[in-house]
N, CA, C and O of each residue as an XYZ file, in Angstrom:
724
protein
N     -15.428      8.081     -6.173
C     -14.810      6.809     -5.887
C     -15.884      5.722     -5.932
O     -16.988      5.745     -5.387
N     -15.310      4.707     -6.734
C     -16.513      3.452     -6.805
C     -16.355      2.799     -5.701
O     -15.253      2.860     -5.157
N     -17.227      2.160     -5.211
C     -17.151      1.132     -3.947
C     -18.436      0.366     -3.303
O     -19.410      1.069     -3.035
N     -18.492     -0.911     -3.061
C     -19.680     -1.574     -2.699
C     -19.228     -2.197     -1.163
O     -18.232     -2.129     -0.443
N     -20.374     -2.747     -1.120
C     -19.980     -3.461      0.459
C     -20.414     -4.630      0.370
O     -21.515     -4.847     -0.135
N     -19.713     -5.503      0.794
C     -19.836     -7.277      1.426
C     -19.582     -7.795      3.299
O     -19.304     -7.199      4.339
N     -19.693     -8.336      3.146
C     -19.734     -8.936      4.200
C     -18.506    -10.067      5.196
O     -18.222    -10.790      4.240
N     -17.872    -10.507      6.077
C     -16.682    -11.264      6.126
C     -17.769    -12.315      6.579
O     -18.641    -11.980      7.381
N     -17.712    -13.506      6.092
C     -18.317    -14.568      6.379
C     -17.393    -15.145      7.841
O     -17.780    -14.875      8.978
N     -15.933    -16.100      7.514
C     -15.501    -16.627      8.349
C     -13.864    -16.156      7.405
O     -13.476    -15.983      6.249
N     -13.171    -16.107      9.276
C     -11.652    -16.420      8.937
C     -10.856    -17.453      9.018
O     -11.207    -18.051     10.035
N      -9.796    -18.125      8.421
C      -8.758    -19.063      8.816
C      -7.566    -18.469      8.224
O      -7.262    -17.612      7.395
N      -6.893    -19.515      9.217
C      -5.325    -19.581      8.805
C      -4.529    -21.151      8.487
O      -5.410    -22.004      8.381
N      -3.744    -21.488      8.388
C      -3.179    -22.725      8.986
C      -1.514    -22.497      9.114
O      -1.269    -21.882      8.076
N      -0.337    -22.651      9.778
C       1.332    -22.540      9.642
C       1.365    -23.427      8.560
O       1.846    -22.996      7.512
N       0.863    -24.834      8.607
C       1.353    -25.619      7.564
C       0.709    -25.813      5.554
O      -0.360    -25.568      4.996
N       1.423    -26.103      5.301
C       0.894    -26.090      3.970
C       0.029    -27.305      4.039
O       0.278    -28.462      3.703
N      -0.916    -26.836      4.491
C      -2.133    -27.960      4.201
C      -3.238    -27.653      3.309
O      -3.427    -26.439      3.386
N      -4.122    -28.230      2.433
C      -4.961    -27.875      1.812
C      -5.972    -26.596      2.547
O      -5.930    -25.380      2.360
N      -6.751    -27.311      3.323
C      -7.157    -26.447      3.872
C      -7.053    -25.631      5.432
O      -6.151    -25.940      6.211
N      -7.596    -25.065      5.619
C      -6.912    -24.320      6.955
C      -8.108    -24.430      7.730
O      -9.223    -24.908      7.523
N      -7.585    -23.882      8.626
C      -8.246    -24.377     10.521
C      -9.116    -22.499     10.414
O      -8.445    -21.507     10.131
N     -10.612    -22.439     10.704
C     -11.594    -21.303     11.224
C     -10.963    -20.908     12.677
O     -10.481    -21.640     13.542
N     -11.143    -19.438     12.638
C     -10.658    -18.750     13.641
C     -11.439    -18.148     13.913
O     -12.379    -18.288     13.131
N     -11.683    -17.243     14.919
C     -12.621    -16.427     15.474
C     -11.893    -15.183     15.091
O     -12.545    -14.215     14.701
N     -11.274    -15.159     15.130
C     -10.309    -14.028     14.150
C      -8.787    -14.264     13.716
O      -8.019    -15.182     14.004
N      -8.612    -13.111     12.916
C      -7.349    -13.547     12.134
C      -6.680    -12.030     12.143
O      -7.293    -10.974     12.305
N      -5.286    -12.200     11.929
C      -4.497    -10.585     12.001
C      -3.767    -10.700     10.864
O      -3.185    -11.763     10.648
N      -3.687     -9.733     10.043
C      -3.204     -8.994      8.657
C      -2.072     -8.549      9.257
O      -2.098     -8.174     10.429
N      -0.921     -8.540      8.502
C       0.100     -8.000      9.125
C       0.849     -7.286      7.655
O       1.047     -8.019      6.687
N       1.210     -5.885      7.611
C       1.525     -5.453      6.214
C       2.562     -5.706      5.632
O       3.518     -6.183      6.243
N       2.600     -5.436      4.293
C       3.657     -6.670      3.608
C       4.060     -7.860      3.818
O       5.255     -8.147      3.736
N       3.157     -8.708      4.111
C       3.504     -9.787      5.346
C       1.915    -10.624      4.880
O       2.279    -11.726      4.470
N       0.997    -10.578      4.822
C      -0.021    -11.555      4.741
C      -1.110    -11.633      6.287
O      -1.612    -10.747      6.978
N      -1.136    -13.160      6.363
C      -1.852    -13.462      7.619
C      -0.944    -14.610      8.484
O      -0.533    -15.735      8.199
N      -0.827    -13.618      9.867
C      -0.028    -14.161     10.744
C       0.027    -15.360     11.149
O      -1.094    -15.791     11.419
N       1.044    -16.253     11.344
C       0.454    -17.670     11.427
C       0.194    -18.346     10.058
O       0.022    -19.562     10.144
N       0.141    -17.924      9.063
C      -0.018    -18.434      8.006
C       0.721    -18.976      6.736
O       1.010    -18.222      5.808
N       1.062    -20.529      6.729
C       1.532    -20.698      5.781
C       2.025    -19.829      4.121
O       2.902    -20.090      3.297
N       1.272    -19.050      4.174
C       1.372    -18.485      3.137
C       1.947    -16.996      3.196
O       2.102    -16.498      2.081
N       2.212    -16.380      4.026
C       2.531    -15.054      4.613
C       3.900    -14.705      4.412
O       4.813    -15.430      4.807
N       4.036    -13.890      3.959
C       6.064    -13.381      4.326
C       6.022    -12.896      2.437
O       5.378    -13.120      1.412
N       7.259    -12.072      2.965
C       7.689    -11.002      1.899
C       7.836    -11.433      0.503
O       7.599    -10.819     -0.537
N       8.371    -12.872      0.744
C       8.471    -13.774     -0.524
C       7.500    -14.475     -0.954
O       6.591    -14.708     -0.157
N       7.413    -15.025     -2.374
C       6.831    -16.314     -2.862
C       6.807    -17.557     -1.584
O       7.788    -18.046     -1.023
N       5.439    -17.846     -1.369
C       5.526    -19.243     -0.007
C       4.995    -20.280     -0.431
O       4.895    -21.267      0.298
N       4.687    -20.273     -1.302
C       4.257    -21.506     -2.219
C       5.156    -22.458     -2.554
O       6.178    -22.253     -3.210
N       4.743    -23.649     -2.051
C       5.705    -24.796     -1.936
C       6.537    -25.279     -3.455
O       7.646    -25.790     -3.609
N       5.549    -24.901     -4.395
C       6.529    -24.579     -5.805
C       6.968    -23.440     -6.506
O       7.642    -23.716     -7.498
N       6.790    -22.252     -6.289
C       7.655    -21.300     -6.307
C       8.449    -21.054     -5.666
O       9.574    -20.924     -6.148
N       8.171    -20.835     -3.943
C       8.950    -20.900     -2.990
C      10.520    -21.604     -3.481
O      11.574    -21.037     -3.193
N      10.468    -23.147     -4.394
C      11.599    -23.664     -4.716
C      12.206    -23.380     -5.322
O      13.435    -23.464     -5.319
N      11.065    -22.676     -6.494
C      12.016    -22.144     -8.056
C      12.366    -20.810     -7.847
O      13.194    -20.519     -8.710
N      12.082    -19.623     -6.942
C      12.841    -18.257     -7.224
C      12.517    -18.242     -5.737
O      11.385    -18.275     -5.254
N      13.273    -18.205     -5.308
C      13.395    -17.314     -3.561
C      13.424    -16.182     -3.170
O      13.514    -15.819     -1.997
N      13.336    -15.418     -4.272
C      13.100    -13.971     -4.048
C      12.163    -13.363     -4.303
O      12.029    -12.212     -3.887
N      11.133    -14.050     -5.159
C      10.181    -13.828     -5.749
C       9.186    -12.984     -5.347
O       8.648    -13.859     -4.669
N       8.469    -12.027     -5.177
C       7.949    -10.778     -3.840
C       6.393    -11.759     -4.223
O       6.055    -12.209     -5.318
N       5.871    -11.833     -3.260
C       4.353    -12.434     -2.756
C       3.243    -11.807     -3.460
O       2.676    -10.784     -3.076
N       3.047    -12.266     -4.187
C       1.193    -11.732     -4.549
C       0.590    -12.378     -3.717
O      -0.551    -11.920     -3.770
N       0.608    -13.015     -3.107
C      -0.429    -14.101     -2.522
C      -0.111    -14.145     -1.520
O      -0.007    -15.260     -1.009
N       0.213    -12.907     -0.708
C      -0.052    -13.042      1.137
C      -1.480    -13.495      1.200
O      -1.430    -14.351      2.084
N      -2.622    -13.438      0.823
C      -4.067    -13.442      1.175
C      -4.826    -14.313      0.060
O      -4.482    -14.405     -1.118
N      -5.958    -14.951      0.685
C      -6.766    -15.749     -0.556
C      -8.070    -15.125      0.128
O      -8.181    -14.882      1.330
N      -9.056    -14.907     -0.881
C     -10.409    -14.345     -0.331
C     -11.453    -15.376     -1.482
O     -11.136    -15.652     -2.639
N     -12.492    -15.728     -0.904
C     -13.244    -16.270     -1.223
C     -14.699    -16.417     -1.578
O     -15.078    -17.207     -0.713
N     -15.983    -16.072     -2.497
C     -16.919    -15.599     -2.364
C     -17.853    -16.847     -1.821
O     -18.047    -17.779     -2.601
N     -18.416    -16.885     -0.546
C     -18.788    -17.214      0.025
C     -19.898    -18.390     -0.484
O     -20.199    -19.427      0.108
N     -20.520    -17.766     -2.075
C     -21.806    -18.173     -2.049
C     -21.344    -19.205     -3.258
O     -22.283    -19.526     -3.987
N     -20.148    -19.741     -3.575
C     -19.187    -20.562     -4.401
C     -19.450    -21.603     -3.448
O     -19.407    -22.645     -4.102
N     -19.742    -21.919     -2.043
C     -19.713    -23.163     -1.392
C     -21.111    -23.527     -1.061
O     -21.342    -24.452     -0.284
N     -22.113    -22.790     -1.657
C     -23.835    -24.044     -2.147
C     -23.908    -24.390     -3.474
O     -24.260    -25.497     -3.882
N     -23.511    -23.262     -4.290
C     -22.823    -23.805     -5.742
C     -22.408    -25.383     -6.134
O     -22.813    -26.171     -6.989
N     -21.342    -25.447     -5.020
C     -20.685    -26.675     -5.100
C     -21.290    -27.575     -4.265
O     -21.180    -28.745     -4.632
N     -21.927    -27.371     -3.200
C     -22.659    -28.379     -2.473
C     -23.419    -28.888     -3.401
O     -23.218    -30.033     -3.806
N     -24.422    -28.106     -3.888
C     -25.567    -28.532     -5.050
C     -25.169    -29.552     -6.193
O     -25.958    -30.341     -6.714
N     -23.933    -29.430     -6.483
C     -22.960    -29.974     -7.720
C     -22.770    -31.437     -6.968
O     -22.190    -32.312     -7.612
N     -23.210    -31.720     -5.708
C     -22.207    -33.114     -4.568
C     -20.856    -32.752     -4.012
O     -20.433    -33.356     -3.026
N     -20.289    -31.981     -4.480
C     -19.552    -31.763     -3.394
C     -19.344    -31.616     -1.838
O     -20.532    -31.515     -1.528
N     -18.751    -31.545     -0.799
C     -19.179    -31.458      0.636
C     -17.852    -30.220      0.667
O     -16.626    -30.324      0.700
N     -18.670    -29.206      0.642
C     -17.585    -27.895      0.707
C     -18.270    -26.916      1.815
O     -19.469    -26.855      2.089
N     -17.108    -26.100      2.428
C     -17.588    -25.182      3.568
C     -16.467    -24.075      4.009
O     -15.592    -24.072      3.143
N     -16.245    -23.349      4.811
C     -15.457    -22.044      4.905
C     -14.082    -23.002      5.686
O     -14.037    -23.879      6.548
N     -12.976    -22.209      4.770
C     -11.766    -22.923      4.994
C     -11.091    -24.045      4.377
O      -9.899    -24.325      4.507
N     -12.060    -24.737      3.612
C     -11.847    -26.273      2.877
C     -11.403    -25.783      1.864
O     -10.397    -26.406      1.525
N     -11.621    -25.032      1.243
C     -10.394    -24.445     -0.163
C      -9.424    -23.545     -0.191
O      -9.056    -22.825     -1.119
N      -8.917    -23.668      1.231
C      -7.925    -22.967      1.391
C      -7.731    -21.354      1.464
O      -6.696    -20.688      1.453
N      -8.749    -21.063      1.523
C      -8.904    -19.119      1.865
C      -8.450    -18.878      3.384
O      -8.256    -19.544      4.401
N      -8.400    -17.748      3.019
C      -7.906    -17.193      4.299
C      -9.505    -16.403      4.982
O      -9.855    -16.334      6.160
N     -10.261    -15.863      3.666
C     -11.007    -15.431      4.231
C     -12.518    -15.112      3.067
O     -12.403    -14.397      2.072
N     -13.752    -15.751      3.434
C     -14.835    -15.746      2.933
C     -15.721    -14.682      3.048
O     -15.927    -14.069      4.096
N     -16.442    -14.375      1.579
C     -17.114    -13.313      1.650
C     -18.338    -13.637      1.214
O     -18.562    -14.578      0.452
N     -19.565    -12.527      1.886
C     -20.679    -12.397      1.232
C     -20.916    -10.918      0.867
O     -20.724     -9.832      1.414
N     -21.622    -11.539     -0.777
C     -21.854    -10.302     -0.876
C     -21.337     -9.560     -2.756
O     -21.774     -8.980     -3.750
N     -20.251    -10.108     -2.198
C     -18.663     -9.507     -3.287
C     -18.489    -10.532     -4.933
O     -18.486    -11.759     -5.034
N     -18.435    -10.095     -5.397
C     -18.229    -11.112     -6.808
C     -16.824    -10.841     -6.698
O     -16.785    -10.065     -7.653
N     -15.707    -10.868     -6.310
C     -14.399    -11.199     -6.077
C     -14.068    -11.010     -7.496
O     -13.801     -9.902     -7.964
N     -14.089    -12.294     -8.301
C     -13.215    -12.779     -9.219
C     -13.368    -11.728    -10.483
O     -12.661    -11.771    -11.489
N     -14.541    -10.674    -10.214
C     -14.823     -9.563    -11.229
C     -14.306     -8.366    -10.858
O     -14.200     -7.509    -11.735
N     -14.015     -8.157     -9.929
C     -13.092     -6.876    -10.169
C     -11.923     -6.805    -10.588
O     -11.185     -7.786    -10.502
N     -11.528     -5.707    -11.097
C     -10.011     -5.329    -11.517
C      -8.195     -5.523    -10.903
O      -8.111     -5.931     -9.744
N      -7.422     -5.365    -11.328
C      -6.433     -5.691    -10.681
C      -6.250     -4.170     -9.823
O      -6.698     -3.132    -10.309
N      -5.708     -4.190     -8.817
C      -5.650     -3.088     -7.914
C      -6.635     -2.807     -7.105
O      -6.374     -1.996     -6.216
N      -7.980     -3.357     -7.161
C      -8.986     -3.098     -5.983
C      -8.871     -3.083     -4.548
O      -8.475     -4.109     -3.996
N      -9.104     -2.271     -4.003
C      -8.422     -2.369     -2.816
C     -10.056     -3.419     -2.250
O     -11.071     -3.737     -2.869
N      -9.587     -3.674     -0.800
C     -10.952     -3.888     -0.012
C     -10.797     -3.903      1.294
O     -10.213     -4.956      1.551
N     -10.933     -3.507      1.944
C     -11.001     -2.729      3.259
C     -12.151     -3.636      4.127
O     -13.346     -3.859      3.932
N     -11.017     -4.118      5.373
C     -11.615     -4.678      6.435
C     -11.725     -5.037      6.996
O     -10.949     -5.993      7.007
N     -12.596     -5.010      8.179
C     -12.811     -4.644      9.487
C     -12.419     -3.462      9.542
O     -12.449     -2.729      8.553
N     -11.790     -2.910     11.235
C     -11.516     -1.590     11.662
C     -10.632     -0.783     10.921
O     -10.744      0.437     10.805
N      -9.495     -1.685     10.275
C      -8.159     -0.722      9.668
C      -8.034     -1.384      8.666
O      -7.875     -0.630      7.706
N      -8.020     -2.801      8.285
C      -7.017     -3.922      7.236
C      -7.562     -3.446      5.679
O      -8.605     -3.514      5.028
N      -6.424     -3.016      5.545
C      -6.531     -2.979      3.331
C      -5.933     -4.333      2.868
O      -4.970     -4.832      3.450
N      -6.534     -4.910      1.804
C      -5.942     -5.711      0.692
C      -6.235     -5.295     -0.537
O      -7.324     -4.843     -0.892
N      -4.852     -5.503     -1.490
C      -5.202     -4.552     -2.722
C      -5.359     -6.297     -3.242
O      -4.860     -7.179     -2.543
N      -5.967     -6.565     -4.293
C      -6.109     -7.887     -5.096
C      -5.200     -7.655     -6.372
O      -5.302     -6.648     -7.074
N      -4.181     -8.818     -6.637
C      -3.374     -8.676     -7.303
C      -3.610    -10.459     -8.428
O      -3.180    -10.663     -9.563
N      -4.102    -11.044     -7.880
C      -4.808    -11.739     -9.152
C      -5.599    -13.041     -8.756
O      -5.873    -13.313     -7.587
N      -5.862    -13.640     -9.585
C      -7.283    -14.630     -9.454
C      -6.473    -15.976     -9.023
O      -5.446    -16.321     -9.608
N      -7.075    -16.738     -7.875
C      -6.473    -17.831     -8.045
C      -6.920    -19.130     -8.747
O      -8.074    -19.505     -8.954
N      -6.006    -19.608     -9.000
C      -5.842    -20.989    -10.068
C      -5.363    -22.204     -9.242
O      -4.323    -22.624     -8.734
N      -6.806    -22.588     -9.386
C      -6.374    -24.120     -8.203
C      -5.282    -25.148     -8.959
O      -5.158    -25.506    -10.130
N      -4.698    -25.386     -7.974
C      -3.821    -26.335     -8.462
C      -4.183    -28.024     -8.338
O      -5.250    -28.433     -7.880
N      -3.192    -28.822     -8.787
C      -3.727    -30.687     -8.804
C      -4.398    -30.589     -7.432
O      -5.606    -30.784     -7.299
N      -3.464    -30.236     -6.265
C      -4.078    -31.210     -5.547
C      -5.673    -30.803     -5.090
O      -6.095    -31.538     -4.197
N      -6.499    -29.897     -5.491
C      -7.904    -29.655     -5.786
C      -8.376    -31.212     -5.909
O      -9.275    -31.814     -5.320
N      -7.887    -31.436     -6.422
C      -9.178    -33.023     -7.368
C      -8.285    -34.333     -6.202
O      -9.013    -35.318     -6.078
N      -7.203    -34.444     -5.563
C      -6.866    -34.832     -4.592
C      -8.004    -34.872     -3.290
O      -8.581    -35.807     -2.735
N      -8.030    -33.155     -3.062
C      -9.384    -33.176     -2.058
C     -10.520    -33.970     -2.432
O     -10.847    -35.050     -1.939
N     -11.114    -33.305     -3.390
C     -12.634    -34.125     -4.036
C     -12.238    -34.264     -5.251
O     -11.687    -33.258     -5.699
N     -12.312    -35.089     -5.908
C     -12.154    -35.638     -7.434
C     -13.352    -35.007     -7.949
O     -14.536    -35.136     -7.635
N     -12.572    -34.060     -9.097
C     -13.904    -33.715    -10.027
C     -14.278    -32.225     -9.288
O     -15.403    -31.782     -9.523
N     -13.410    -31.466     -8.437
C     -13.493    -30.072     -7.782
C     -13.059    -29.229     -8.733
O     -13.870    -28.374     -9.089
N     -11.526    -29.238     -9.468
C     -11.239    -28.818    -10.106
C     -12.294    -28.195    -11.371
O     -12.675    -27.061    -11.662
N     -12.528    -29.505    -11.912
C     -13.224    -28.667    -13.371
C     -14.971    -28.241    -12.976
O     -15.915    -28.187    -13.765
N     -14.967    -28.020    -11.707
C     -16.483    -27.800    -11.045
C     -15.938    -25.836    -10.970
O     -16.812    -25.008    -11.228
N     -14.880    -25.476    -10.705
C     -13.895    -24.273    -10.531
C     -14.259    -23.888    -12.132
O     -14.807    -22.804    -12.335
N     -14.049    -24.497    -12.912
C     -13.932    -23.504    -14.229
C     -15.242    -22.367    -14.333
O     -16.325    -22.179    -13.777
N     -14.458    -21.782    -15.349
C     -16.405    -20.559    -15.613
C     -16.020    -20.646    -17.271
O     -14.957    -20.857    -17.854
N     -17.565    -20.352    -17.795
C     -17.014    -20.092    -19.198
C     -16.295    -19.101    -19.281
O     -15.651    -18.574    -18.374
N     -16.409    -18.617    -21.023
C     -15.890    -17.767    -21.213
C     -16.197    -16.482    -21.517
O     -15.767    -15.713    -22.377
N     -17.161    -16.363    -20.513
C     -16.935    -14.722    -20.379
C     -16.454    -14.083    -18.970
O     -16.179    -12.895    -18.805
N     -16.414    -14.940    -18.141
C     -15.530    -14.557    -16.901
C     -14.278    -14.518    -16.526
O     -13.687    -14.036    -17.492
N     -13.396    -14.775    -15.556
C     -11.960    -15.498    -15.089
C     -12.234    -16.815    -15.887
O     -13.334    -17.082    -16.371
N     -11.317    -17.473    -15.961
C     -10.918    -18.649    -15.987
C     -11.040    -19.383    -14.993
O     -10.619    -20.511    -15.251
N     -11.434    -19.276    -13.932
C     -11.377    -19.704    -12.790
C     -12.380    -19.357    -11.689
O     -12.146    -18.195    -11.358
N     -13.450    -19.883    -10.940
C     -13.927    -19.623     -9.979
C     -13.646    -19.719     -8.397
O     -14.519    -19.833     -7.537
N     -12.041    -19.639     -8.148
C     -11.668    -19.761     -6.630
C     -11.000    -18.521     -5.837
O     -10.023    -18.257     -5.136
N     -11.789    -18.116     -6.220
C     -11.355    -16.918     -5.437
C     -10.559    -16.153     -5.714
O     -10.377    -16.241     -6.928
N      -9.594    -14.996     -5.043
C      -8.652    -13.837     -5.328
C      -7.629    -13.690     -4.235
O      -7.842    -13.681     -3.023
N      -6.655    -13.595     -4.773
C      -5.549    -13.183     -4.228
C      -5.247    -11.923     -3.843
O      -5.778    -10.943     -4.365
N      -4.046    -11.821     -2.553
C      -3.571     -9.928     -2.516
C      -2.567     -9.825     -1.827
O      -2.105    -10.816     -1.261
N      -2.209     -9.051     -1.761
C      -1.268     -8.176     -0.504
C      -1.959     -7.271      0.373
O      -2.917     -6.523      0.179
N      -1.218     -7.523      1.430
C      -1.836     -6.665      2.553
C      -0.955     -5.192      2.422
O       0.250     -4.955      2.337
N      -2.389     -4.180      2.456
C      -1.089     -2.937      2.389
C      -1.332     -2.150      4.200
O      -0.601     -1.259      4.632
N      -2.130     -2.570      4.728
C      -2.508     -2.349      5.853
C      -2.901     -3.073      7.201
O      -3.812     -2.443      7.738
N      -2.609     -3.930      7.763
C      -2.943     -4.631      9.195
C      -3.871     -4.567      9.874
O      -4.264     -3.400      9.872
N      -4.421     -5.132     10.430
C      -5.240     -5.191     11.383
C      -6.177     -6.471     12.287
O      -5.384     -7.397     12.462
N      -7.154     -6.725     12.724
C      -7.992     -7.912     12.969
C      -8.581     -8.157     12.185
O      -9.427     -7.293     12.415
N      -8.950     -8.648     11.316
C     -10.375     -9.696     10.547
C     -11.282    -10.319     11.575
O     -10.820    -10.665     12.662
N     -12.633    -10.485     11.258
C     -13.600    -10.912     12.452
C     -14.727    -11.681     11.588
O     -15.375    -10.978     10.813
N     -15.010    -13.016     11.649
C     -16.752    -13.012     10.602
C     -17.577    -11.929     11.374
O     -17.400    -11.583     12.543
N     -18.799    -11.319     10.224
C     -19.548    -10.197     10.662
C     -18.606     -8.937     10.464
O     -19.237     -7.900     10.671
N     -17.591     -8.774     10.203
C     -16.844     -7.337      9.668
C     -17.354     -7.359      8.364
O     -17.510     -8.329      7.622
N     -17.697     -5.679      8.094
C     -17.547     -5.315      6.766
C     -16.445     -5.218      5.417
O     -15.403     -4.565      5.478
N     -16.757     -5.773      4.545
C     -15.980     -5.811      3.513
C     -16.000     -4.920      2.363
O     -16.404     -5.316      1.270
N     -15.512     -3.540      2.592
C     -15.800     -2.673      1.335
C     -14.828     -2.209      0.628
O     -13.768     -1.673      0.953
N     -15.618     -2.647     -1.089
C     -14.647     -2.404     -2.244
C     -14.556     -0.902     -2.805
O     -15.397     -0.095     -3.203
N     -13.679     -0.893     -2.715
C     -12.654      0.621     -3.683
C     -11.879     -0.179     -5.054
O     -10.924     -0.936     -5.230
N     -12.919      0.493     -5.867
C     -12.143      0.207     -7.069
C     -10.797      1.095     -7.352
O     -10.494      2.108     -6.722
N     -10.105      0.558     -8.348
C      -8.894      1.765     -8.811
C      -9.500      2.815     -9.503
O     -10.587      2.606    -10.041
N      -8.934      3.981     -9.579
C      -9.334      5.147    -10.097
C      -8.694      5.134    -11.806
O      -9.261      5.462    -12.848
N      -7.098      4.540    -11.531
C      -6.967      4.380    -13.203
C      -7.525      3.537    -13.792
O      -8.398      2.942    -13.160
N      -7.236      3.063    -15.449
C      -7.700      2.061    -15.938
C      -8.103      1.096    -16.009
O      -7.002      0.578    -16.199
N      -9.124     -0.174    -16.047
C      -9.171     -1.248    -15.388
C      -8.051     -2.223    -15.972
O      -7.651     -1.756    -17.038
N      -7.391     -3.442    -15.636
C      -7.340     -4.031    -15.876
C      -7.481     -5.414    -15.474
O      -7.048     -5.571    -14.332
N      -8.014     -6.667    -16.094
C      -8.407     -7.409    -15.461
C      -7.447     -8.398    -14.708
O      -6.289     -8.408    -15.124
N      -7.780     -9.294    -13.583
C      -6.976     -9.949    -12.209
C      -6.349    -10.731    -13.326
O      -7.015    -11.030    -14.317
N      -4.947    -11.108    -13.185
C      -4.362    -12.189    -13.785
C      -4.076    -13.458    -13.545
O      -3.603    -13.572    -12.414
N      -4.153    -14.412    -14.084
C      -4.077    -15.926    -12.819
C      -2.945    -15.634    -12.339
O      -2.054    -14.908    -12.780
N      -3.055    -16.482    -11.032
C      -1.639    -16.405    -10.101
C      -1.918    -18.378     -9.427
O      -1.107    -18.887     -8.653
């Protein structure tokens, strides 16, 4: 079994659909379900524009994870970026996120699984926050399309904590790569 280890930088959540979300001292995974308290959580599509267009739509995106070291990147660039301001649920060190495969699980803290089900794709209101965030997000082309992080489902519950371990289990079948979401 392949697998590396990272680190949980910081957690948030927010109920409302706000750009970014409020740091917690911890956060709870709840399965099939996302992060409790969280705008984005529940069985369905919660995204304020899908959410409208299919209501049944099953959730890739209970979870946003974030690689941690994407916010000196962008500091360096002028930006004023930090844990929670792009909307993750939860920051990592350590992890190149946006390079693993679809199905990776990652395991963490005491019990919580998230399998990653695809890359996220910032939307307008990105350049709303900071003008000029957006195309600071792109990568060429030999990566994602995108540098903001990864999406998932929770297949397991538990606490999240900054200072919990974050370890990746790749899939055992074929790779294939995260798809935008």
């Amino acid at each position: 079994m392949n697998h590396c280890d990272g680190q949980v930088l910081s957690v948030a959540r927010d109920p409302e659909h706000s750009f970014a979300k409020q740091l917690q001292k911890k956060i709870t995974l709840i399965e099939a379900h996302g992060v409790e308290a969280d705008a984005h959580s529940g069985q369905y599509a919660r995204s304020r524009f899908l959410g409208r267009m299919i209501t049944a739509l099953p959730n890739k995106r209970q979870i946003h994870l974030l690689p941690a070291e994407l916010f000196a990147e962008l500091r360096h660039c002028g930006h004023a970026i930090g844990p929670g301001l792009l909307g993750e649920n939860i920051a990592t060190v350590g992890l190149k996120l946006e390079h693993f495969p679809l199905g990776t699980r990652i395991f963490l803290g005491a019990s919580s699984i998230v399998e990653l089900t695809g890359i996220r794709t910032p939307c307008r209101k990105i350049d709303r926050f900071q003008s000029g965030l957006k195309e600071m997000l792109r990568t060429d082309a030999t990566g994602p399309k995108y540098k903001c992080g990864v999406l998932g489902v929770v297949l397991r519950g538990g606490a999240v904590m900054p200072g919990d371990i974050a370890r990746v289990e790749l899939p055992l079948a074929a790779y294939s790569p995260l798809p935008a979401l």
